[in-house]
C-alpha positions in Angstrom: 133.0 42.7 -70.5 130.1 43.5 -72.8 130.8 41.7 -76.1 128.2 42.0 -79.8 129.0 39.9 -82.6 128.5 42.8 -85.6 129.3 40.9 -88.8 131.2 37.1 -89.8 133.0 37.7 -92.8 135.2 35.3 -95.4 138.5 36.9 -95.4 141.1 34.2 -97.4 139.7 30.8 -98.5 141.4 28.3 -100.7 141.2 24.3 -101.7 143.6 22.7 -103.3 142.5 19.6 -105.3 146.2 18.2 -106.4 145.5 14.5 -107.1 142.1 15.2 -108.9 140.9 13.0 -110.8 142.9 10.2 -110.1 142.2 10.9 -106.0 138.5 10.1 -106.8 139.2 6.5 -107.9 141.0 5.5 -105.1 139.2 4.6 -101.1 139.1 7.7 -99.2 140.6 6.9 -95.7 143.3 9.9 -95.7 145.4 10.9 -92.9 144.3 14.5 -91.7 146.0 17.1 -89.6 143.6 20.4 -89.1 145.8 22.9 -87.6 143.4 26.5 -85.9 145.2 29.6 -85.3 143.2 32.2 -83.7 144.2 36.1 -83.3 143.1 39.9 -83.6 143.1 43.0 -82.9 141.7 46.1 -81.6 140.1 48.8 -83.9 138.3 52.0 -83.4 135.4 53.1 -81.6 134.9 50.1 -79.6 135.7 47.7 -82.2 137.8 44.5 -82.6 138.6 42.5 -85.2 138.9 38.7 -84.7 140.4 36.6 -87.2 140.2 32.3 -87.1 142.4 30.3 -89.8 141.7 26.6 -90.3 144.5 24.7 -92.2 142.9 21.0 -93.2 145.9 18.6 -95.4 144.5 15.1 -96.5 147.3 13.0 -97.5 146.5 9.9 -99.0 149.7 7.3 -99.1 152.3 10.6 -98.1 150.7 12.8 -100.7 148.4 15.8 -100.3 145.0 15.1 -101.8 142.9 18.1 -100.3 144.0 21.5 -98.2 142.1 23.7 -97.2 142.6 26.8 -95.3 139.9 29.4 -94.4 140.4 32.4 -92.5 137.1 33.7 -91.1 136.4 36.9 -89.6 134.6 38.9 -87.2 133.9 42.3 -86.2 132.9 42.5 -82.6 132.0 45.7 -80.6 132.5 46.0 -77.4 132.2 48.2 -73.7 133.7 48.3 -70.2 136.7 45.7 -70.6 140.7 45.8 -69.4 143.4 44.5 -71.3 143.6 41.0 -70.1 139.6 40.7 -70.4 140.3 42.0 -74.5 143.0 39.6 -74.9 140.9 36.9 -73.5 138.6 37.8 -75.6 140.4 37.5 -78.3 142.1 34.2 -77.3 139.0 32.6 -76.2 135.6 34.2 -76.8 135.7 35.5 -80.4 137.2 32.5 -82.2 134.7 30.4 -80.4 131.7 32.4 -81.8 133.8 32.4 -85.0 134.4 28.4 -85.1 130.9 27.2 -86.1 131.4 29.4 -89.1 134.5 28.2 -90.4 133.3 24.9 -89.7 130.8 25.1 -91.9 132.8 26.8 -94.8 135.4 23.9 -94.5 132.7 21.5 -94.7 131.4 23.0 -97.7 134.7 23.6 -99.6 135.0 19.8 -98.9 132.3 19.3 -100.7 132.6 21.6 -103.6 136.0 19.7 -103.6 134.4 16.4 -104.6 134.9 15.0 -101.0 132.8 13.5 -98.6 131.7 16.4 -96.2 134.8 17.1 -93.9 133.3 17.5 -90.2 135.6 19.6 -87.9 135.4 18.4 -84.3 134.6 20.7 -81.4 137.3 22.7 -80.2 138.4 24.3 -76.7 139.4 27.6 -77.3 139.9 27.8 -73.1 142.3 25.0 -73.0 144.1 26.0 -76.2 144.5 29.5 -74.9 145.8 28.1 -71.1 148.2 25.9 -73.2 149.5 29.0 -74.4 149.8 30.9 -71.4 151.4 28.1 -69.7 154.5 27.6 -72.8 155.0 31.3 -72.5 158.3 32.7 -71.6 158.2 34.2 -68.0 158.6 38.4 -68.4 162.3 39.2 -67.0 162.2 41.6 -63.9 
């Protein structure tokens, strides 16, 4: 499969600041759960559309001090592929090109936030996508 990243795009972004100001007086060891979701779809004239959402909560003592959630996109062309090399694609390919993007957007919003840079881990679109395949529901016959 022949695959061209075309544009990267901001589609949603958000940060929610609820405990500000009183968050910034107290130490900053939150409890974080980043959650990715990645997904698409095909467009016209050899075009796909591939969409990455990162949800980021920081909860300090049970409470949510910072979310985050960005939803990054990309617009993709592409040539010579089957169905299960475009859902790959889509699954696996796309949102990794897409991640160091949102990555850096999170990190940012963090920032502009008034807290310390968040740093989003690597992630493994491969093994998130065979994790996937393998919690499918078997197609009846």
């Amino acid at each position: 499969m022949k695959l061209e990243l075309v544009r990267v795009y901001t589609k949603d972004l958000s940060l929610e600041n609820p405990l500000s100001p009183a968050v910034f007086g107290e130490e900053w060891k939150p409890e974080v759960d980043m959650r990715l979701h990645a997904g698409g779809s095909r467009l016209e004239n050899g075009l796909l559309e591939s969409v990455l959402q990162v949800n980021v909560e920081a909860r300090l003592g049970g409470r949510p001090a910072m979310v985050i959630e960005a939803v990054v996109g990309g617009l993709f062309a592409f040539a010579e592929t089957t169905d299960e090399e475009l859902a790959r694609a889509l699954a696996v390919t796309c949102p990794g090109m897409l991640y160091p993007y949102a990555r850096e957007t999170v990190t940012a919003l963090s920032v502009r936030g008034g807290f310390p840079p968040f740093l989003m881990q690597p992630a493994d679109f491969e093994e998130i996508w065979r994790r996937q395949q393998a919690a499918a529901p078997e197609p009846a016959d």
